[in-house]
Short mmCIF file of the C-alpha atoms (twelve columns), coordinates in Angstrom:
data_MODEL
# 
_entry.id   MODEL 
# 
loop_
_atom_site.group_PDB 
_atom_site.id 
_atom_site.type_symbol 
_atom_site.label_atom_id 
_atom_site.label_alt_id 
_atom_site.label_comp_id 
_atom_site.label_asym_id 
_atom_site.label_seq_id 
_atom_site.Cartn_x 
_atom_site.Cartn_y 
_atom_site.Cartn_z 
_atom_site.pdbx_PDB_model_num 
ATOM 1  C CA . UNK A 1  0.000   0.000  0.000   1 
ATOM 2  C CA . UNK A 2  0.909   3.559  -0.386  1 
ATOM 3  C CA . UNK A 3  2.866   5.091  2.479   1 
ATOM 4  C CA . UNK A 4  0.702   8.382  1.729   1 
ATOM 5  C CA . UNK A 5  -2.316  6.893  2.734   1 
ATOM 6  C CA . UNK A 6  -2.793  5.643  6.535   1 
ATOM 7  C CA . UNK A 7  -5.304  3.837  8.314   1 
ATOM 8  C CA . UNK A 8  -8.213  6.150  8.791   1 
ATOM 9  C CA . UNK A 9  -10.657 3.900  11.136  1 
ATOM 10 C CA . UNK A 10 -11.069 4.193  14.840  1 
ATOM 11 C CA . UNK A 11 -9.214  7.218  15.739  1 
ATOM 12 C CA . UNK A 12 -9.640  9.928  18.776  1 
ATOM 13 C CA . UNK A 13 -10.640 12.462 17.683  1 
ATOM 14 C CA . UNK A 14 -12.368 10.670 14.513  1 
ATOM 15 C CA . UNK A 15 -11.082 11.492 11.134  1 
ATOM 16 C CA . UNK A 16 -12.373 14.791 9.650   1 
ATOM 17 C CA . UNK A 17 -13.300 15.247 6.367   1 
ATOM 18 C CA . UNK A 18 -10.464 17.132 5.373   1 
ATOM 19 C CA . UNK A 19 -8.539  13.817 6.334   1 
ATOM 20 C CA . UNK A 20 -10.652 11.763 4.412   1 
ATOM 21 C CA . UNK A 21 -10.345 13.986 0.878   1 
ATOM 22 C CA . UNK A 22 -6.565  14.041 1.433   1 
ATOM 23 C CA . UNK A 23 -6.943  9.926  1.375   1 
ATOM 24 C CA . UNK A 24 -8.912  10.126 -1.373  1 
ATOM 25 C CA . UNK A 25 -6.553  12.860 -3.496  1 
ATOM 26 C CA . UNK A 26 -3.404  10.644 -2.724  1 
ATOM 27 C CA . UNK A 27 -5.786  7.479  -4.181  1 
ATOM 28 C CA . UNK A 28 -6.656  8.980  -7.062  1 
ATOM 29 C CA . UNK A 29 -3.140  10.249 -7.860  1 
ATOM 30 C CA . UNK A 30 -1.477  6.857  -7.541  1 
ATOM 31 C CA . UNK A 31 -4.034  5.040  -9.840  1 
ATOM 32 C CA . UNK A 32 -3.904  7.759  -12.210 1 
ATOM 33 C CA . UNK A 33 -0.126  8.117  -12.074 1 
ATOM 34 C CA . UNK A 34 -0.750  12.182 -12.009 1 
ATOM 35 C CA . UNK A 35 0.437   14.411 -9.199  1 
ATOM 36 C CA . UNK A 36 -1.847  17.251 -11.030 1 
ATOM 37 C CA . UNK A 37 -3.850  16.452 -14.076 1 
ATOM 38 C CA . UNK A 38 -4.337  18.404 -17.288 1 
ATOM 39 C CA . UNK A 39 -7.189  21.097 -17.889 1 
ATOM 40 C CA . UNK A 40 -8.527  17.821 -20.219 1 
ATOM 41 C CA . UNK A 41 -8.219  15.870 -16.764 1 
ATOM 42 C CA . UNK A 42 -9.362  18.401 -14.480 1 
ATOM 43 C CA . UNK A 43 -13.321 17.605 -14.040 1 
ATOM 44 C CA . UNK A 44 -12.992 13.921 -14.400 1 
ATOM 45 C CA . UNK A 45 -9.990  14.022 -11.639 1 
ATOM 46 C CA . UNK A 46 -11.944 15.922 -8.979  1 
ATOM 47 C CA . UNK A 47 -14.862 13.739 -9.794  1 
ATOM 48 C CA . UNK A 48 -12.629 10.783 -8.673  1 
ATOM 49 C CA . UNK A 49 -11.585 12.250 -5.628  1 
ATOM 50 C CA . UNK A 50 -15.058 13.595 -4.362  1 
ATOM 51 C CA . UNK A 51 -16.728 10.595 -4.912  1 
ATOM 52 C CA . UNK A 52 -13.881 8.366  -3.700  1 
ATOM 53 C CA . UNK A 53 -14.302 11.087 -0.673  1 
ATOM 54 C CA . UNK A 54 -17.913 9.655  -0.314  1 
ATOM 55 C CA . UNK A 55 -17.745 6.152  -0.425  1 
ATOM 56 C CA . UNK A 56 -14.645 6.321  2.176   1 
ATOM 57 C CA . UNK A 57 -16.837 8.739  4.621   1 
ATOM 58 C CA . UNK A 58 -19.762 6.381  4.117   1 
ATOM 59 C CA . UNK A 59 -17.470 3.102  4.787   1 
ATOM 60 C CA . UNK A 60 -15.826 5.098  7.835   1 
ATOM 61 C CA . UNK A 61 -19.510 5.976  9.390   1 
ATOM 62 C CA . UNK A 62 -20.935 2.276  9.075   1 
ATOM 63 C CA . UNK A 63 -17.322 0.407  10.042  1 
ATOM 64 C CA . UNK A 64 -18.321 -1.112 13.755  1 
ATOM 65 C CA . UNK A 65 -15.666 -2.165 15.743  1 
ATOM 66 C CA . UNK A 66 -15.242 -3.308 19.883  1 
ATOM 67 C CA . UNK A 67 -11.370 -2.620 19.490  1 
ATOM 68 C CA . UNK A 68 -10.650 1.017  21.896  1 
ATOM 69 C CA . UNK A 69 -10.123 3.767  19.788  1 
ATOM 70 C CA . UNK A 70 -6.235  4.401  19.046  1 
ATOM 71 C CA . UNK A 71 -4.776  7.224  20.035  1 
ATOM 72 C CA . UNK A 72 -3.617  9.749  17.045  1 
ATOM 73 C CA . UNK A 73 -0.072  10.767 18.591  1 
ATOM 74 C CA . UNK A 74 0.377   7.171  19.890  1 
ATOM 75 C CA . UNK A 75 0.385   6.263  16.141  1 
ATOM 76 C CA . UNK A 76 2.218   8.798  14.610  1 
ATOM 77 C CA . UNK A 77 5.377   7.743  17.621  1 
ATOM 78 C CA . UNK A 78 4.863   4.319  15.844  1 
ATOM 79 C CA . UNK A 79 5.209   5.240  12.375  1 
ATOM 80 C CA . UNK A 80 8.210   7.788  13.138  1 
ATOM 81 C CA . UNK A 81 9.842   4.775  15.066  1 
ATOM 82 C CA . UNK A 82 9.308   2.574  11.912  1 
ATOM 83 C CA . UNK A 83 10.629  5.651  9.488   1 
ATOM 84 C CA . UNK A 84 13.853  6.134  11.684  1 
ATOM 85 C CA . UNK A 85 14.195  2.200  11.655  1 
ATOM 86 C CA . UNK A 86 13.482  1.562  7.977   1 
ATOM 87 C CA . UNK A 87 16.094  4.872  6.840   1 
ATOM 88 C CA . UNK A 88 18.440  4.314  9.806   1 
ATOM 89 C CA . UNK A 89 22.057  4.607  8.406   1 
# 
């Protein structure tokens, strides 16, 4: 998977929308292999990402779980341990 894109689900505070368009921008950009489409691409691009957007707010809202919710700072510690591991010198 895409380091870009993290695990959005059952988070304190839950994940804004903001978060979930960012997920949805990266998406699109790695399936289309364009960091910023032509004026040609334009509409059908930010079609993609709204309604990617959606469906991902829509999964998020009807996901149930009985697993706590994970802390947000607790996570990012873990994925800057794994960076500093994985690029340690």
């Amino acid at each position: 998977m895409c380091r870009n894109i993290r695990t959005l689900y059952n988070f304190d505070p839950p994940t804004s929308s903001d978060e979930v368009h960012e997920a949805a921008l990266q998406y699109v950009r790695k399936v289309s292999g364009m960091n910023k489409p032509s004026r040609a691409n334009q509409e059908v691009f930010d079609r993609a990402v709204h309604e990617i957007a959606h469906v991902t707010q829509h999964l998020l809202d009807e996901l149930v779980t009985t697993a706590p919710r994970k802390d947000r700072e607790v996570e990012a510690e873990k994925r800057r341990a794994r960076a500093r591991t994985r690029y340690a010198s």
